[in-house]
C-alpha positions in Angstrom: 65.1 118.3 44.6 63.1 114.8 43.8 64.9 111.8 43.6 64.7 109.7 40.1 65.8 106.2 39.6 66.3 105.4 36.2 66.0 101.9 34.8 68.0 100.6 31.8 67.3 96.8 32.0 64.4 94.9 30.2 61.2 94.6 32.3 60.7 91.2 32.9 56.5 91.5 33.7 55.3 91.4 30.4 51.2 91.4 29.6 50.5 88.1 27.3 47.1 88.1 25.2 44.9 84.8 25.5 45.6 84.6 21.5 49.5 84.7 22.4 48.9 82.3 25.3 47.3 79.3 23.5 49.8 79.9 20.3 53.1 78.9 22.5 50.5 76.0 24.3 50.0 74.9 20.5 53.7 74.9 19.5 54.5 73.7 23.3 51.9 70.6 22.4 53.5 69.5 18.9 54.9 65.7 18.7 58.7 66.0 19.7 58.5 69.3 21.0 60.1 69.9 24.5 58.7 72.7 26.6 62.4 73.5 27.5 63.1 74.8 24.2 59.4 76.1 23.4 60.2 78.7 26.8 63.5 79.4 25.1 62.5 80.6 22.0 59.7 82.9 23.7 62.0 83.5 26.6 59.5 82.9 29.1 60.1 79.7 31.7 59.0 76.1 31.3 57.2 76.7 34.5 54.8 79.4 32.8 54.0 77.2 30.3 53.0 74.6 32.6 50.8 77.0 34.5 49.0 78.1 30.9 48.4 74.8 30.4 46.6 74.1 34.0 45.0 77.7 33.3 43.6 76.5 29.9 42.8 73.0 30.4 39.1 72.6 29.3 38.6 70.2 32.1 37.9 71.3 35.6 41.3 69.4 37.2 39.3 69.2 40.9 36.2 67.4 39.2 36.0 63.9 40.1 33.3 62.5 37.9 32.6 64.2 34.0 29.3 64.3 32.4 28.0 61.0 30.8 26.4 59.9 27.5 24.0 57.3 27.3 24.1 55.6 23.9 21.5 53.1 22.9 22.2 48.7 23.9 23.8 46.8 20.6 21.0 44.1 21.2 23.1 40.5 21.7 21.4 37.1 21.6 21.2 35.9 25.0 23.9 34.1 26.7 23.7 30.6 26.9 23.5 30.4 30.8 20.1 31.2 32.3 22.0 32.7 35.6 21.5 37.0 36.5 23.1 39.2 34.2 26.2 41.3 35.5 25.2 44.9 34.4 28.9 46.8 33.5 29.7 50.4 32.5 32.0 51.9 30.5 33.8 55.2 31.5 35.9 57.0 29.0 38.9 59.2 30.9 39.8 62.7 29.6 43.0 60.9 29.0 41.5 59.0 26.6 41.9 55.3 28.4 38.8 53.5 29.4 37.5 51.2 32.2 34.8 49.2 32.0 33.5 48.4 35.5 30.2 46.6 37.2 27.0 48.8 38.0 27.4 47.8 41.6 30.8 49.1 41.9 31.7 51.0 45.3 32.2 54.5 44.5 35.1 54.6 46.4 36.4 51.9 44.5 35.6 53.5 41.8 37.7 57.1 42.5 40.6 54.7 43.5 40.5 52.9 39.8 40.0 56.3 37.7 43.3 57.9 39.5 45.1 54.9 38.8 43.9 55.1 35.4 44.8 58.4 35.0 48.2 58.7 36.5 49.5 55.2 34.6 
């Protein structure tokens, strides 16, 4: 005679579309809303969310430098000192914070500042 297991419970691996996904990371991403109770109502836990969120990030998280655009110089009367002119650049973080740094920065000066930047 074969053997049969029978299982009453709920079965907790569930399939979630991509549509489904990015609805709870929409709610999840509403002002005031806590993730705690976002996973509660969905009964899923905070921790999925989280991973959605790394999942379907639209920046590559292991990129250390993002594409640039150039925009044309605001022309500016010339200073009054005849001395070189200290050439800076401006670099807009996908957190939305800026840092405007020289040209002749060291790069790994550089990676140093932008994870500053981004983790304050």
């Amino acid at each position: 005679m074969a053997r049969m297991e029978i299982i009453s419970g709920i079965e907790r691996r569930r399939r979630w579309s991509k549509t489904t996904k990015l609805e709870i990371l929409a709610e999840a991403d509403q002002p005031g809303a806590r993730i705690g109770d976002v996973a509660r109502r969905h009964d899923i836990y905070p921790a999925q969310i989280r991973l959605w969120r790394k999942i379907f990030s639209p920046l590559d998280p292991s990129a250390s430098f993002l594409p640039v655009q150039l925009l044309d110089e605001v022309k500016s009367p010339p200073p009054l000192s005849a001395g070189p002119k200290q050439v800076f650049i401006e670099i807009v973080l996908r957190n939305g914070r800026g840092l405007k740094v020289p040209l002749d920065i060291e790069r790994k000066t550089l990676a140093s500042l932008i994870t500053c930047v981004e983790t304050a």
